[in-house]
C-alpha positions in Angstrom: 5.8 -14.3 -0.4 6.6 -10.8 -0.2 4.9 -7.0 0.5 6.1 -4.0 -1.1 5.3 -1.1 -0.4 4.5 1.0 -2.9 2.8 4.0 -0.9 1.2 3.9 2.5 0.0 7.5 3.0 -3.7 8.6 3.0 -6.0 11.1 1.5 -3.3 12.9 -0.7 0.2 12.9 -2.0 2.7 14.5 0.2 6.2 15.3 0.6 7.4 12.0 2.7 4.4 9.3 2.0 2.2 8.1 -1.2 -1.2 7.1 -1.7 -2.3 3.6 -0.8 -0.8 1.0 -3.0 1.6 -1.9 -2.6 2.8 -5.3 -4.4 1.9 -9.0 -3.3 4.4 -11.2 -4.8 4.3 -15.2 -4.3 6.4 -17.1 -6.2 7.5 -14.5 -8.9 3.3 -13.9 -9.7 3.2 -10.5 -8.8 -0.6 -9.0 -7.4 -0.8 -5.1 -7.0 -3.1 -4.4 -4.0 -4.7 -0.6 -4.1 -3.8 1.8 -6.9 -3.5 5.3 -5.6 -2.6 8.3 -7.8 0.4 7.7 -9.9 0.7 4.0 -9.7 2.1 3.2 -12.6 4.7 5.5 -11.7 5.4 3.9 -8.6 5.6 0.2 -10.3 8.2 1.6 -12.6 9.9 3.0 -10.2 10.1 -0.2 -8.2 11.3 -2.0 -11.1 7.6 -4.0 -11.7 6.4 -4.4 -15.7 2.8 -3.8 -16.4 2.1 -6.7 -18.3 3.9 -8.8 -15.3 0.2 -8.0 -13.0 -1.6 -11.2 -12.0 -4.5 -9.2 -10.3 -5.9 -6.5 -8.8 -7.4 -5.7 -5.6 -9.4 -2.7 -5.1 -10.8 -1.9 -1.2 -12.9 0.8 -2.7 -13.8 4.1 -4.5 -12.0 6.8 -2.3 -9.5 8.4 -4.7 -6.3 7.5 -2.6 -7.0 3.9 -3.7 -8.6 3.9 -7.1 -7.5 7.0 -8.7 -4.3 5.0 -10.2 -6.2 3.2 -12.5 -7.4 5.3 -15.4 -3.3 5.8 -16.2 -2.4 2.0 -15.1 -5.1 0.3 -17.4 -5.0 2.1 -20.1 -0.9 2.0 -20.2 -1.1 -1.4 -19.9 -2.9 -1.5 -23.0 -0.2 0.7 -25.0 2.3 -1.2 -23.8 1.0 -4.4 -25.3 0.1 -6.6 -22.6 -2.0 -9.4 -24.1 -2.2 -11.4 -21.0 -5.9 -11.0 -19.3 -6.3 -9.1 -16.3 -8.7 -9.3 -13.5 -9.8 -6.8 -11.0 -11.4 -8.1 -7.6 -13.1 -5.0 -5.9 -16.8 -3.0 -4.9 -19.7 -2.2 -7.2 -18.7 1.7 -7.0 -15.0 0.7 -8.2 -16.6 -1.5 -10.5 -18.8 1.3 -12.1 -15.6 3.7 -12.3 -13.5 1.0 -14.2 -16.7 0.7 -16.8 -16.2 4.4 -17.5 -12.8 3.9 -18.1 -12.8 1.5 -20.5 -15.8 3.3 -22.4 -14.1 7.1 -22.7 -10.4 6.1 -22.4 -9.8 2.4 -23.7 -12.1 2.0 -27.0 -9.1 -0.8 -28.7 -7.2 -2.1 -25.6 -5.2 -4.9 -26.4 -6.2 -7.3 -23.3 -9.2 -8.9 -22.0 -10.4 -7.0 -18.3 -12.8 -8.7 -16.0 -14.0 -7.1 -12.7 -15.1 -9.4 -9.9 -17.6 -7.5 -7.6 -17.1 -8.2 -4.1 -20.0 -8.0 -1.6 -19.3 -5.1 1.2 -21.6 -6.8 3.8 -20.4 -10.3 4.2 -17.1 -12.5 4.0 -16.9 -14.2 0.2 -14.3 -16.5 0.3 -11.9 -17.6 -2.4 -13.5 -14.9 -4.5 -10.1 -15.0 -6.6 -7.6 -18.3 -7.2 -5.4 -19.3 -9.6 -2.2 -21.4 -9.5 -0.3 -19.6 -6.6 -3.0 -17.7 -4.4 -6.2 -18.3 -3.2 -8.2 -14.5 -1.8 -11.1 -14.3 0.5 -12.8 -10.4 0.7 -13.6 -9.3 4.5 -15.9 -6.7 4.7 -14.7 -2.9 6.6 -16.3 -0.9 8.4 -15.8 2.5 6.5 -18.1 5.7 5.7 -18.5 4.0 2.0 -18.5 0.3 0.9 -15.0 -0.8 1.5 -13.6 -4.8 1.4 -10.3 -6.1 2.7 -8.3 -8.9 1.3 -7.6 -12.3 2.7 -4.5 -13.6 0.8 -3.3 -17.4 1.3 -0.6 -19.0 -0.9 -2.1 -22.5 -1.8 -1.0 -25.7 0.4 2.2 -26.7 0.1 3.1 -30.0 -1.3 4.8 -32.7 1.5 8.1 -33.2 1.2 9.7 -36.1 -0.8 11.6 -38.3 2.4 14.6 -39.8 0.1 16.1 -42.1 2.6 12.5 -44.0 2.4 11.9 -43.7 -1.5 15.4 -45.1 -2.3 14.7 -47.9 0.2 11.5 -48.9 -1.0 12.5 -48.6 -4.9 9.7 -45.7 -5.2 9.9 -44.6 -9.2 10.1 -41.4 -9.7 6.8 -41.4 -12.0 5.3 -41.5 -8.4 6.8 -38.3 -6.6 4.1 -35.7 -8.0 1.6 -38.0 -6.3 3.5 -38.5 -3.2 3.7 -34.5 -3.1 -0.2 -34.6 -3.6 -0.3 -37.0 -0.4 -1.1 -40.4 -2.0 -0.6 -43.8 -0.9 2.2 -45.7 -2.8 0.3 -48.4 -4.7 2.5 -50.6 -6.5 1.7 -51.4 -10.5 2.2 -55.0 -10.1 0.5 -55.6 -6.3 2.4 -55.9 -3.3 2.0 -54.1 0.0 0.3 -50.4 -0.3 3.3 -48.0 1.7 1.5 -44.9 3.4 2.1 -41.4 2.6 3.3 -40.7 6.0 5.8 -43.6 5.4 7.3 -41.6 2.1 7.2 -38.2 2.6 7.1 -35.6 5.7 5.1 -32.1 6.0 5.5 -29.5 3.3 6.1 -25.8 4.9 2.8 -24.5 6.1 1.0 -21.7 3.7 1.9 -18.0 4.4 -1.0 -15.6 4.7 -1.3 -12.1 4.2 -4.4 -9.9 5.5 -4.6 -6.0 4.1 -7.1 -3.9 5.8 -7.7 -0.5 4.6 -10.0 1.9 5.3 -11.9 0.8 8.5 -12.6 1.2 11.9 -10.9 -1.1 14.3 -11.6 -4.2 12.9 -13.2 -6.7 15.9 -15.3 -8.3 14.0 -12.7 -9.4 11.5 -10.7 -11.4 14.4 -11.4 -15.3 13.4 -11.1 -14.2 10.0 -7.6 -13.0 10.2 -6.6 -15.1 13.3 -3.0 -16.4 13.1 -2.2 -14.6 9.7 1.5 -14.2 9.3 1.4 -10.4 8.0 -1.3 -7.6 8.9 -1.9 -4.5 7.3 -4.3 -2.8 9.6 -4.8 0.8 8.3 -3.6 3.2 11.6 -4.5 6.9 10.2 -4.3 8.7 13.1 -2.7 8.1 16.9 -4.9 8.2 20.2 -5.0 12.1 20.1 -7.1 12.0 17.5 -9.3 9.2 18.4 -12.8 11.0 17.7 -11.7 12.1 14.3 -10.8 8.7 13.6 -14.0 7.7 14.9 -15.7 10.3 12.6 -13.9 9.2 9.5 -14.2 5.6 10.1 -10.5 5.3 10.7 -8.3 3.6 13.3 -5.4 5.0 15.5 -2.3 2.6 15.7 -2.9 1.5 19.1 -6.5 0.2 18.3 -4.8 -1.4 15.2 -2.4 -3.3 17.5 -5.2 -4.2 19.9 -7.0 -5.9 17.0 -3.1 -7.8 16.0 -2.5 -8.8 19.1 -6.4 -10.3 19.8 -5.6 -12.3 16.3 -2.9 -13.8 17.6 -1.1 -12.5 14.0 2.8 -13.0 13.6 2.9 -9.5 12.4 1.1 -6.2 12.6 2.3 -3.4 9.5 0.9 0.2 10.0 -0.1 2.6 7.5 -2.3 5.0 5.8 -0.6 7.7 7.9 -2.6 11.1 8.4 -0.7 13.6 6.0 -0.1 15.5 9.8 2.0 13.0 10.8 5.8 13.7 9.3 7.4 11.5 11.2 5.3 8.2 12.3 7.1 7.0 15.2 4.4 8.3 17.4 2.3 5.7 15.7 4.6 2.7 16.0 5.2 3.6 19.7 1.6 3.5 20.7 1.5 0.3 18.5 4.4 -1.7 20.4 3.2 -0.5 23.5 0.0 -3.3 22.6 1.6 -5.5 20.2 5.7 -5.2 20.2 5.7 -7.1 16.8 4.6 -3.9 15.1 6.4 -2.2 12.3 5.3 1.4 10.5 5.3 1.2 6.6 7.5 3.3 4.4 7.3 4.0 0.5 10.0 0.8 -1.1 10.1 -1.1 2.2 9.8 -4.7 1.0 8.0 -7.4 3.8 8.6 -11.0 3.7 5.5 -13.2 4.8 
């Protein structure tokens, strides 16, 4: 399970960071999260094929998230992609993809299906398929904005092979061994517990991506324990009344909301385009929650 970073900046392009925009991969499934101006670009760039997108997951209709996907889905359709494609995101996104498709993707060659997520409540598993399951948290931001609650499905246990060989197991039986079933032999005999075949598969990795917000307090049980969180950190504590005006968060009240999660990690981004170098941030960041690390453009996280 691993984050790229595709671009972490806010607002507007500038000289050191890109809009908002990064990769989810788990298991070679790839799920692009955001899609800032010049996306597709940026997936190129990074070595990512079109056609190879799982999902997307739009926080909401500002124009450093969204504004990537006119040229993304409709070069997905030149380039052929057949597979279908699904966008998980708010009824304002929704509205702007619906345009899209009207004035700028009359033959596209794949089936597109937008999932509208509520901006007022938690909707879990609003998205699953084979390799991810993703809840939507609601932010607190001047326009309807939802995070995203990623969690890579349970793993199965662990085939024990000292025990199977000793008891005979087939192998016929593993898959349901993995599912955690009882070993219940075809011709009678004594039933052999799970526990007694197998041990604990590696616990599920979880990723939580909040972007645009304020401090996010009332998002703690949600994203308690996570392995990796993006909390958007805009601005540093000198300019903690704009953020306040903007419904942004400095880095330090980003790390005070990590470190009240109990999360195994905090990422920062959505830097303030007056902030050329971001070590400011990550300072005030570790001073709360030393875990802390400040997202740059092709920095790749694993969960």
């Amino acid at each position: 399970m691993q984050v790229k970073i595709l671009g972490c900046g806010s607002a507007r392009p500038t000289r050191h960071h890109l809009p908002s925009a990064q990769v989810l991969t788990i298991a070679g499934h790839h799920y692009l999260i955001d899609a800032g101006e010049g996306v597709q670009h940026s997936l190129i760039m990074a070595g990512y094929k079109m056609t190879q997108l799982e999902a997307l997951f739009i926080s909401h209709a500002h124009g450093d998230h969204c504004f990537g996907l006119p040229g993304l889905l409709t070069s997905m359709a030149h380039v052929g992609r057949t597979k279908p494609l699904t966008i998980v995101t708010t009824a304002e996104v929704a509205d702007f993809i619906r345009y899209i498709e009207a004035h700028h993707m009359e033959e596209s060659s794949y089936a597109l299906s937008v999932t509208i997520a509520p901006s007022d409540e938690v909707s879990p598993s609003i998205y699953t398929d084979e390799w991810i399951t993703v809840d939507t948290l609601p932010l607190r931001h001047r326009t309807s904005a939802v995070g995203f609650l990623c969690r890579e499905h349970c793993m199965p246990r662990r085939i024990d092979p000292v025990a199977t060989n000793f008891y005979q197991i087939p192998y016929s039986a593993m898959p349901a061994l993995q599912m955690g079933l009882d070993y219940v032999p075809q011709g009678g005999g004594r039933i052999i517990p799970n526990r007694e075949l197998t041990k604990p598969g590696r616990p599920s990795r979880s990723y939580a991506y909040l972007s645009d917000t304020l401090p996010a307090w009332h998002l703690v049980e949600q994203i308690r324990g996570v392995d990796l969180l993006y909390h958007e950190s805009t601005y540093s504590e000198e300019f903690l009344d704009r953020a306040e005006t903007y419904g942004h968060s400095t880095a330090r009240q980003a790390a005070e909301v990590a470190k009240a999660a109990e999360v195994g990690q905090l990422l920062l981004g959505h830097y303030s385009g007056r902030y050329d170098d971001v070590s400011v941030l990550l300072r005030e960041a570790q001073e709360v929650f030393p875990n802390s690390f400040a997202a740059q453009e092709g920095d790749l996280y694993e969960v």
